[in-house]
C-alpha positions as CSV (number, residue, x, y, z in Angstrom):
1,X,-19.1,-10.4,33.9
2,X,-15.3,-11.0,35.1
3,X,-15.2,-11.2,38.7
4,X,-11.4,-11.3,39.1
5,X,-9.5,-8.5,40.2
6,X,-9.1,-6.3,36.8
7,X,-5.0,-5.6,36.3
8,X,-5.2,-2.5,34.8
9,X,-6.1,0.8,36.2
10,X,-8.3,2.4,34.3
11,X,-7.2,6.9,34.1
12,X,-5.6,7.1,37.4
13,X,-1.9,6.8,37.9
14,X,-0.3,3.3,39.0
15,X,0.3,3.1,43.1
16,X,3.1,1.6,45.2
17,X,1.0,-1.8,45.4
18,X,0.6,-2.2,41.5
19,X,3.2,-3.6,39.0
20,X,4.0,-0.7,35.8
21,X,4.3,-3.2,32.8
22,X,6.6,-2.3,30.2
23,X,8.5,0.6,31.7
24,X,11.7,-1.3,33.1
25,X,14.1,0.4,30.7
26,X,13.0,3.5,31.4
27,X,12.7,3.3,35.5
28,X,15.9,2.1,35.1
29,X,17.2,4.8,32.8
30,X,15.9,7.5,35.0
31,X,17.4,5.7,38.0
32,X,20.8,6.0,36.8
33,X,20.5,9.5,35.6
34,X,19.5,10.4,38.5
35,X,22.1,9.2,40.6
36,X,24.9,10.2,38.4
37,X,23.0,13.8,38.2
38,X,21.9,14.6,41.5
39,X,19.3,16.7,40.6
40,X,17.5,16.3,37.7
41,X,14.7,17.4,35.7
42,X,12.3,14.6,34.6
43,X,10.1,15.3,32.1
44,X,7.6,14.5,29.0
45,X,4.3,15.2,27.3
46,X,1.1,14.9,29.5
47,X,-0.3,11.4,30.0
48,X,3.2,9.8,29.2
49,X,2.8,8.3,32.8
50,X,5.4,10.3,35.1
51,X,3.4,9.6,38.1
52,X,2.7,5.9,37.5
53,X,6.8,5.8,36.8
54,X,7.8,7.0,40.4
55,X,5.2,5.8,42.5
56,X,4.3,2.0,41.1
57,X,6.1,-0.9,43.1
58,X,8.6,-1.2,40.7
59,X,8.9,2.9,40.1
60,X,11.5,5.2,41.1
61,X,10.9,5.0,44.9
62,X,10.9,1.6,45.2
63,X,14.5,1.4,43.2
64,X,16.2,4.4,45.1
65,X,15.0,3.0,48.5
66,X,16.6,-0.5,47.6
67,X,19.8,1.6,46.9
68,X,19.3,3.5,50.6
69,X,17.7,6.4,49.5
70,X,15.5,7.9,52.2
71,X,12.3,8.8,49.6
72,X,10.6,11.5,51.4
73,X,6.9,12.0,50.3
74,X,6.4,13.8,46.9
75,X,5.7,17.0,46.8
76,X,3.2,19.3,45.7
77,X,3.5,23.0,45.3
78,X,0.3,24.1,44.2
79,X,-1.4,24.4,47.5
80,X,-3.3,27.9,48.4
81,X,-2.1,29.3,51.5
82,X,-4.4,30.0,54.6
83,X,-6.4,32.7,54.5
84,X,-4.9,34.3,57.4
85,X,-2.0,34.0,59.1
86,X,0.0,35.3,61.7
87,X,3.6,35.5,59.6
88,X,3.7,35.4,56.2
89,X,4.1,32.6,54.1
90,X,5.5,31.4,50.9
91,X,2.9,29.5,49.4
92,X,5.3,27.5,47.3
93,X,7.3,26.2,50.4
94,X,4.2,25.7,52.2
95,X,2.8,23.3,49.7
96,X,5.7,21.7,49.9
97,X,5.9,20.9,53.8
98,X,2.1,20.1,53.8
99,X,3.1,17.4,51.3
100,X,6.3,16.0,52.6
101,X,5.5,16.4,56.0
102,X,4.7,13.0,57.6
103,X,4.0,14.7,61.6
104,X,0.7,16.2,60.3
105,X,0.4,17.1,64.0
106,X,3.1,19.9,64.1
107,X,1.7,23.1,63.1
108,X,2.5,24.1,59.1
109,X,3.3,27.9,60.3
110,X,6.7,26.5,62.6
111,X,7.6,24.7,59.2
112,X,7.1,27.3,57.4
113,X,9.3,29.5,59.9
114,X,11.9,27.1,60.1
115,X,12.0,26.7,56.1
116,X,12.3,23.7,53.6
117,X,16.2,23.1,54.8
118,X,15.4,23.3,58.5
119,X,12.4,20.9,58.9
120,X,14.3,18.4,56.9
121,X,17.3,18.7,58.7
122,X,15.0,17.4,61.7
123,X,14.0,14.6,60.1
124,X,17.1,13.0,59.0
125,X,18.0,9.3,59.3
126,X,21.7,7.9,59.4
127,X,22.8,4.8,58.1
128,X,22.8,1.8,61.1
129,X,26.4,0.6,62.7
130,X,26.6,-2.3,61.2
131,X,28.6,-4.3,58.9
132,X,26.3,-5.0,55.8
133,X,26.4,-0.9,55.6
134,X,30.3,-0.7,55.9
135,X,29.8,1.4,52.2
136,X,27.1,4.1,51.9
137,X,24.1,3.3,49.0
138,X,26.5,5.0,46.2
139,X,29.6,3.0,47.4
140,X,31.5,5.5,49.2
141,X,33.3,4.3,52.8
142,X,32.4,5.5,56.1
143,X,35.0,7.5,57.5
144,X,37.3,4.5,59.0
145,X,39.1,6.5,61.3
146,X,35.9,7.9,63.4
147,X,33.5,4.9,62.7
148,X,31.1,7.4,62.9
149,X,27.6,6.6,61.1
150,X,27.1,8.4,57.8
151,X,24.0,10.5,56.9
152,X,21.4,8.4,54.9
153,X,21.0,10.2,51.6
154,X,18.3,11.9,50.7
155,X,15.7,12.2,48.0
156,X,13.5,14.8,47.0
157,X,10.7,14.7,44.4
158,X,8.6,17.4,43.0
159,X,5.8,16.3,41.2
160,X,4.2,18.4,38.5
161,X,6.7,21.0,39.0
162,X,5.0,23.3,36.6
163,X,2.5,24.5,39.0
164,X,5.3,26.8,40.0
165,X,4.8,28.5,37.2
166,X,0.6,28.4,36.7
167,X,-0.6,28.4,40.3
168,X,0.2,32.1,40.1
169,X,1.3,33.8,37.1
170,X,1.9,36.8,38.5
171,X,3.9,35.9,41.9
172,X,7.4,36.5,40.9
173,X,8.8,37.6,44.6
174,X,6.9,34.9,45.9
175,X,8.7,32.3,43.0
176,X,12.2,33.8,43.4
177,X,11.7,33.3,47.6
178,X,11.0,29.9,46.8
179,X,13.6,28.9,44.4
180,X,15.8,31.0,46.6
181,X,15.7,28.5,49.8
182,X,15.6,25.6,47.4
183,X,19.1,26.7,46.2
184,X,19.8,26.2,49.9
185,X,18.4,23.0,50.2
186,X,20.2,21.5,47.9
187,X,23.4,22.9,48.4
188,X,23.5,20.3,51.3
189,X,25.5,16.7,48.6
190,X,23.3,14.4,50.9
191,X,19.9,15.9,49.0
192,X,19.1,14.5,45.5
193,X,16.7,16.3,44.1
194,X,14.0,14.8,41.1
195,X,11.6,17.6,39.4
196,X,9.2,15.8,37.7
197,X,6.6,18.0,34.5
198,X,5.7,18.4,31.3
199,X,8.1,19.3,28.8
200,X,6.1,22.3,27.3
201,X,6.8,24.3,30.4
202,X,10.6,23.5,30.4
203,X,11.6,27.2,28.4
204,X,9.3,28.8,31.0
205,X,11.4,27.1,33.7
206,X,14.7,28.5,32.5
207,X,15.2,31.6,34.2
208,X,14.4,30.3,37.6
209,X,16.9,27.2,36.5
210,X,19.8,29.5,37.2
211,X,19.1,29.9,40.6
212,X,19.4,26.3,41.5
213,X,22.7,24.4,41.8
214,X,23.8,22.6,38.8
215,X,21.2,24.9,36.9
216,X,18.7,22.2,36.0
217,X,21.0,21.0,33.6
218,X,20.3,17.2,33.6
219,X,17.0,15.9,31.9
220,X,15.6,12.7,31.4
221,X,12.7,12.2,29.0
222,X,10.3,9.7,28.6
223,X,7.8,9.3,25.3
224,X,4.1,7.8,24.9
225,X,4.4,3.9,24.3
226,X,5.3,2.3,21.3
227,X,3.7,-0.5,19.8
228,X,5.7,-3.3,21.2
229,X,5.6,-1.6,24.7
230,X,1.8,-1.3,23.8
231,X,1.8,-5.1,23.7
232,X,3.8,-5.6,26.7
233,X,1.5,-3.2,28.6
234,X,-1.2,-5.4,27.4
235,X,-0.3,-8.8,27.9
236,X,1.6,-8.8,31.0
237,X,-0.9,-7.7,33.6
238,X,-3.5,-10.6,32.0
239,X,-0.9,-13.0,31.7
240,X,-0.1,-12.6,35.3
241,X,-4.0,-13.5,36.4
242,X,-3.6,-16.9,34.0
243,X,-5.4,-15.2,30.8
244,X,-3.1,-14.9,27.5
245,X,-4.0,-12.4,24.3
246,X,-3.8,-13.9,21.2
247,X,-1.0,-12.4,18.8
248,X,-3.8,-10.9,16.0
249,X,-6.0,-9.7,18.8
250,X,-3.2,-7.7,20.8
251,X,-2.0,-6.3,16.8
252,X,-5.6,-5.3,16.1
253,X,-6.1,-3.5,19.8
254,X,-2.7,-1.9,19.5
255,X,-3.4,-0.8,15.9
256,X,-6.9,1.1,16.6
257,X,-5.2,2.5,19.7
258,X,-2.4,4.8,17.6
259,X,-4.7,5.1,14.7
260,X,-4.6,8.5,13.2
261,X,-6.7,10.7,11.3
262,X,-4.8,12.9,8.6
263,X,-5.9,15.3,6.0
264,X,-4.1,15.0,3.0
265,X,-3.5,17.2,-0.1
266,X,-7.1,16.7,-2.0
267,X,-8.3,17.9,1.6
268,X,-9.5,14.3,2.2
269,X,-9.4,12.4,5.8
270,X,-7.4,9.4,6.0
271,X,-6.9,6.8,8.4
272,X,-3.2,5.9,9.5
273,X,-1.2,4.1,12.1
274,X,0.5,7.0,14.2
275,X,3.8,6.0,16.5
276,X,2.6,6.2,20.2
277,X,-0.2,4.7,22.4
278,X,-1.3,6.9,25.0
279,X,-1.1,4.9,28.4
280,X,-3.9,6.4,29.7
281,X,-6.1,5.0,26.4
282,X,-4.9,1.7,26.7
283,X,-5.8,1.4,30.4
284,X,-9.2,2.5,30.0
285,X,-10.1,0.4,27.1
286,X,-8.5,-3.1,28.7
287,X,-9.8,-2.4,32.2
288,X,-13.6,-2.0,30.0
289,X,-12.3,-5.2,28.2
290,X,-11.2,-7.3,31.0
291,X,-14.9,-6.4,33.2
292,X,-16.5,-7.7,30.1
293,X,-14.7,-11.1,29.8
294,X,-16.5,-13.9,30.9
295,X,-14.6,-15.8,34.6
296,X,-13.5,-18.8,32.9
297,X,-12.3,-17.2,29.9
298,X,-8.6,-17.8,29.8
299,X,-7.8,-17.0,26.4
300,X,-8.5,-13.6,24.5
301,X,-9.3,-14.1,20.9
302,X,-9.4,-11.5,18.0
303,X,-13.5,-11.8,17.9
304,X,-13.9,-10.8,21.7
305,X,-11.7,-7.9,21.1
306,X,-13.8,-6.7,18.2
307,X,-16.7,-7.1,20.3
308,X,-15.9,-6.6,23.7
309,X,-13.3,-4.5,23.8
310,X,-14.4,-2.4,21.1
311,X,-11.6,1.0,21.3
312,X,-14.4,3.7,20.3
313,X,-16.9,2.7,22.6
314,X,-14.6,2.6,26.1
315,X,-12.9,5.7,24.8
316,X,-16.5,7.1,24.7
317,X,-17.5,5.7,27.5
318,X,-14.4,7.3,29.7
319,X,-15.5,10.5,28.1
320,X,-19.2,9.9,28.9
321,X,-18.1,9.5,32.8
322,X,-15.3,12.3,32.6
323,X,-17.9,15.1,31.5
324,X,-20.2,14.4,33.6
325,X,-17.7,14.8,36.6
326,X,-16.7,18.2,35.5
327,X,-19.9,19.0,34.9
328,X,-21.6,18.4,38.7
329,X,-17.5,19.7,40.2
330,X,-17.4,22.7,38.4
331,X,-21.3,23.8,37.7
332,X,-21.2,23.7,34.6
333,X,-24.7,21.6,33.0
334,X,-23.2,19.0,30.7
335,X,-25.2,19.5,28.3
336,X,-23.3,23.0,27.3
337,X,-20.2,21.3,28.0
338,X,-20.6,18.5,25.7
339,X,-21.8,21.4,23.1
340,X,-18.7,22.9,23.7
341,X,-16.5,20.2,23.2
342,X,-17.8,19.7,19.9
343,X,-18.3,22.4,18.5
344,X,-15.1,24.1,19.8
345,X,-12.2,21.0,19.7
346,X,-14.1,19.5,16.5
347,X,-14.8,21.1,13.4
348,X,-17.2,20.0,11.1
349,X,-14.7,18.3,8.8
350,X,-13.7,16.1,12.4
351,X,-10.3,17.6,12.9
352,X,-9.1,19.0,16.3
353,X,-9.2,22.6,16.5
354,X,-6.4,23.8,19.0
355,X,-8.3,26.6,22.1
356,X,-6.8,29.1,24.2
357,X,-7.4,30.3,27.8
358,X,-10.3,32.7,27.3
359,X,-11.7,35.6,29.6
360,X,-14.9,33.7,31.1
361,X,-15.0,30.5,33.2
362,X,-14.1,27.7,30.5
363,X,-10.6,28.3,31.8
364,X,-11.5,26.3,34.7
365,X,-13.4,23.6,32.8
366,X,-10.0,23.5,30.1
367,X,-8.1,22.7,33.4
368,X,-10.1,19.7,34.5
369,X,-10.6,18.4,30.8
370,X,-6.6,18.2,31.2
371,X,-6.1,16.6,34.2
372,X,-8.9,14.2,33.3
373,X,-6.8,13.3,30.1
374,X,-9.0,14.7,27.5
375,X,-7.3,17.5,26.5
376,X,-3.3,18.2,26.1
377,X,-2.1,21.7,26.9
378,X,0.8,23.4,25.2
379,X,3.1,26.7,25.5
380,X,3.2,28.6,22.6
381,X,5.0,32.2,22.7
382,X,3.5,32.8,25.8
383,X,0.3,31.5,25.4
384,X,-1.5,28.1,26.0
385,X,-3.4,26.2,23.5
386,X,-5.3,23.0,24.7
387,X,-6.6,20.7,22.3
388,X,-7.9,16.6,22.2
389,X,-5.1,14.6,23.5
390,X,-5.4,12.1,20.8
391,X,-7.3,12.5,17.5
392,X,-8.4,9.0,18.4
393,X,-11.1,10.7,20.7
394,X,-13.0,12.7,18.1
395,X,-15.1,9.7,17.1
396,X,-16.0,8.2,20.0
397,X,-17.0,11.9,21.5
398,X,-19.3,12.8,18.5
399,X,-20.4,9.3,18.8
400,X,-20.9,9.6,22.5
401,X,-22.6,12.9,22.4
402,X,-25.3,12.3,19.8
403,X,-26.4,8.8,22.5
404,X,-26.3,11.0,25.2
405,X,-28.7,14.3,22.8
406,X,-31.0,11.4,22.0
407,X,-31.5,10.2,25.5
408,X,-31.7,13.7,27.1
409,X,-33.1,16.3,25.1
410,X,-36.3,17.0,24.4
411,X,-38.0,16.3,20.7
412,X,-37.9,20.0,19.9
413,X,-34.4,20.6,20.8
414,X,-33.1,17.8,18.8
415,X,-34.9,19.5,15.9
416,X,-33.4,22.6,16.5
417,X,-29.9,20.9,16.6
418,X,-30.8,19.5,13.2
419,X,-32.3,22.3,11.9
420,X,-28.8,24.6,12.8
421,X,-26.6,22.0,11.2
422,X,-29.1,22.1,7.8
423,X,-28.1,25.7,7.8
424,X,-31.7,26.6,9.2
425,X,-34.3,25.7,6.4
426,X,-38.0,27.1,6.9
427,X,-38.9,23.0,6.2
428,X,-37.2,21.8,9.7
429,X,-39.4,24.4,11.5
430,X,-41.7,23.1,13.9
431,X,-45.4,22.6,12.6
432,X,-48.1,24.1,14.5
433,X,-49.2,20.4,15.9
434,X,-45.4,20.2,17.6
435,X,-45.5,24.0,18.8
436,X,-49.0,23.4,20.5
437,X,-47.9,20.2,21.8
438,X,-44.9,21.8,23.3
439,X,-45.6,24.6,24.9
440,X,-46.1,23.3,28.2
441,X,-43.0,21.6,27.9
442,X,-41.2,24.8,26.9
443,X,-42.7,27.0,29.9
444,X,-41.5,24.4,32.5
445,X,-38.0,24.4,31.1
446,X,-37.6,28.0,29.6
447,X,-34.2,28.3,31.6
448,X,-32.7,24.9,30.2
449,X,-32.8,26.0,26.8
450,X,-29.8,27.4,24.8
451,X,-29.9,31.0,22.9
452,X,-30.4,29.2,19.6
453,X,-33.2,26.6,21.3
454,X,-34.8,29.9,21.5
455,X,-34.1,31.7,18.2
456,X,-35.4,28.0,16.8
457,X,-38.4,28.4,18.9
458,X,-39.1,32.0,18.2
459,X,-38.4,31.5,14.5
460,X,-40.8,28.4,14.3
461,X,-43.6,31.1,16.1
462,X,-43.1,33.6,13.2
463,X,-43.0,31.0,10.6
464,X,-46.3,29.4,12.3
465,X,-47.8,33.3,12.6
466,X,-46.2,33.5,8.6
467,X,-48.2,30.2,7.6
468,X,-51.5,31.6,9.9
469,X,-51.7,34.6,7.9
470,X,-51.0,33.3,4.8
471,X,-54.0,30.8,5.4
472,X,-56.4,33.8,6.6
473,X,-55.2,35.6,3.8
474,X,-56.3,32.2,1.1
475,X,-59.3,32.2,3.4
476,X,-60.5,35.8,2.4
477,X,-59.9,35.5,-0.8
478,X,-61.4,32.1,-1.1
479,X,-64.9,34.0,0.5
480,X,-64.4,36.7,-1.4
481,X,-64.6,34.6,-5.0
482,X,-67.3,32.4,-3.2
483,X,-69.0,35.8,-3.1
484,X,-68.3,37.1,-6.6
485,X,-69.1,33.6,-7.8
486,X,-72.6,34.1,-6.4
487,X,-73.2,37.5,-7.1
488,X,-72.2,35.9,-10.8
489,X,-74.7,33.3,-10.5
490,X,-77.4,35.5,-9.2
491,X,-76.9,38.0,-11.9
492,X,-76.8,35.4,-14.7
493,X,-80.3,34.7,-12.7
494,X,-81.8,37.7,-13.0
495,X,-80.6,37.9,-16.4
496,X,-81.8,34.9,-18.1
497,X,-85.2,36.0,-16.5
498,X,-84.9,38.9,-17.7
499,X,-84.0,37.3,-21.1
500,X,-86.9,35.2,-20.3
501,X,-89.5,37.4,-20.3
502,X,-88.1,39.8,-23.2
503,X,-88.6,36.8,-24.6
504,X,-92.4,36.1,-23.9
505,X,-93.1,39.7,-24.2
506,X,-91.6,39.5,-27.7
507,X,-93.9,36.1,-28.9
508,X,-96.8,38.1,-27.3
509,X,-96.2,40.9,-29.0
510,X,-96.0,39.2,-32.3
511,X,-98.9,37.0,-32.0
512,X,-100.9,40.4,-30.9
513,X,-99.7,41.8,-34.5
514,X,-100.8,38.7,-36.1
515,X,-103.9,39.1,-35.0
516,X,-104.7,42.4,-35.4
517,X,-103.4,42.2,-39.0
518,X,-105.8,39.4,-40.0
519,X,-109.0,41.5,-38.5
């Protein structure tokens, strides 16, 4: 077991202590867009790594405060308001303060009175008097004439801007109240302003665009990884705690990582290598690799990658772990979760099947499957589908879920998953030996078992009652020819007696006749 620190981060977003590999071009792309833009939309598909772009110690942050940016706190706008209060609040706005305030003292309801624009105008900083600062971060000069100091400028960043639009669907007065003061906050040319989401809610985002200064006009867009930013997200972090990758062994992890499953015309699955790495794949399966390597190892060959870091088994595994969360946050019992997930994102065939947000609770559950980075979530004329974020997951789920079945469940509700997916022969019904030995199983644990535990149960009953009556049935008519068979026998009895002395009386009579002929 590796006992050095492990460089990579596992699902969770990079921090301001951690070094992004293989991300310079693009920090430094959005940094420049976003000074040239002054606000600026920042976006891309879910688990690109937005977050872990801003946030690491060589992210956004750190980049605009080296160019004397005052980086207020992100901010969040997805926070419920109080439950009561004694003015009322814009839930949006208050999010927002609760987030970017750093006096966690003063109360939220005089923030929220004073606005967005008011608090921050309280906690603004101005550049020191001093020569090294005689030109403002952009290169602008002070004003020569006054010496006065100039305002330090500011940036805002919105994380996960969506949630504007699916913390509450319906709030449009509360939405347009919001956007409303933020067109007020950043009327102010000190305030840069980043919105940071995912790119299927940017159409939905349009209409409140107009409201804002500049419209929302300015994007930057960030993909998945390719494969040679794969390998650099790879080999850097190891390389930086003394342990190299050899070149066939970062290939071969890199190549089952954007492997692809198509169907082609015959209606056949084939394998293929897709374009993109997920980031949030790659860091699960080399944080599983690198607490599997062994301390003094300081070489990783193509053998220990096959072996150790084996791609379907840590994806599983990070499913394994990521269920079972859900399942004790939400209430949910994993076991009908994991049902769920394969049976409902996997057809039979192995393809992901695309869901959408349904009436009952699974809405909740879709949402934590997303932000755990199983699913991906997509706009679609109004609607939103969710499906596997990869199609690299559907093996090591299926895979993951039958180990988990087979440690679990019971005996007779593995046979009643195997007797549903044989399309229910009467031959995979229990026998009455398994029914009578698991009936006191069964009454203990009536409420654990699924509606079609029970129709296999119930149907295995009326097969076993079937079977009992056809073997009381072969029972009666077995007696009943044992009977006839001995009536038989005792009238073939009584006949060949009867045969018998017909036959005596017949020699009797004849030796009577002989004798009375010869007197």
């Amino acid at each position: 077991m590796n006992t050095r620190p492990n460089p990579y981060v596992g699902p969770r977003p990079f921090t301001a202590g951690e070094i992004l590999p293989a991300r310079e071009r693009e920090v430094l792309g959005l940094r420049r867009a976003l000074i040239s833009a002054r606000i600026l939309v920042f976006h891309s598909q879910s688990g690109a790594g937005k977050t872990s772009l801003l946030e690491a110690r060589n992210g956004l942050r750190q980049a605009m405060t080296d160019r004397g940016f005052l980086v207020h706190r992100t901010a969040r706008v997805h926070q419920s308001p109080p439950a009561r209060s004694p003015i009322p609040l814009n839930r949006y706005e208050l999010s927002a303060l609760r987030t970017l305030a750093v006096d966690a003292e003063l109360d939220l309801t005089q923030k929220t009175r004073l606005g967005l624009a008011s608090y921050l105008d309280g906690v603004r900083e101005y550049l020191p008097d001093s020569a090294e600062l005689a030109q403002d971060p952009i290169g602008e000069p002070r004003d020569a004439r006054t010496s006065r100091p100039r305002r330090r400028r500011e940036l805002l960043i919105f994380d996960q801007f969506e949630e504007i639009l699916t913390t509450d669907p319906t709030d449009e007065a509360g939405r347009r109240e919001f956007f409303d003061h933020l067109a007020q906050l950043l009327e102010d040319p000190y305030r840069w302003a980043l919105f940071v989401m995912r790119e299927d809610y940017l159409g939905a985002l349009e209409p409140w665009a107009e409201r804002l200064p500049t419209k929302l006009m300015n994007h930057y867009r960030i993909d998945l990884l390719r494969p040679d930013g794969a390998r650099d997200a790879i080999r850097a972090p190891a390389a930086a705690q003394g342990v190299e990758f050899d070149d066939d062994a970062l290939d071969h992890l890199v190549d089952e990582l954007r492997r692809v499953h198509l169907q082609g015309l015959d209606g056949r699955m084939e394998a293929r290598l897709g374009l993109w790495v997920e980031p949030v794949q790659l860091q699960v399966v080399c944080h599983r690799l690198w607490t599997r390597l062994d301390p003094e190892d300081v070489r990783v060959g193509l053998e220990q990658v096959q072996t150790q870091g084996d791609v379907d088994i840590a994806l599983g595994g990070f499913y394994g772990e990521q269920v079972a969360a859900i399942a004790a946050s939400t209430g949910i019992s994993e076991r009908q979760l994991r049902d769920w997930i394969g049976s409902r994102l996997i057809s039979p065939q192995g393809i992901r099947m695309p869901v959408t947000r349904t009436a009952d609770d699974m809405d909740m559950i879709l949402e934590a499957l997303e932000t755990a980075h199983l699913l991906r979530g997509e706009e679609r004329h109004g609607v939103k589908w969710y499906e596997l974020a990869h199609d690299r997951l559907v093996a090591p789920i299926r895979a993951n879920n039958e180990a988990w079945e087979w440690e679990h469940l019971h005996p007779i509700q593995l046979q009643a998953m195997l007797w549903q997916r044989r399309g229910e022969p009467r031959e995979l019904m229990l026998s009455d030996e398994a029914l009578a030995n698991g009936d006191d199983w069964v009454a203990h644990n009536l409420r654990e078992l699924t509606p079609k535990e029970r129709a296999f149960l119930q149907r295995s009953r009326e097969h076993a009652a079937e079977r009992a009556r056809e073997r009381q049935v072969a029972r009666e008519l077995a007696q009943t020819q044992t009977r006839r068979l001995i009536e038989q026998e005792r009238r073939v009895r009584q006949l060949s007696i009867l045969a018998l002395l017909l036959g005596l009386a017949f020699v009797a009579a004849a030796v009577f006749g002989v004798l009375a002929y010869q007197r």
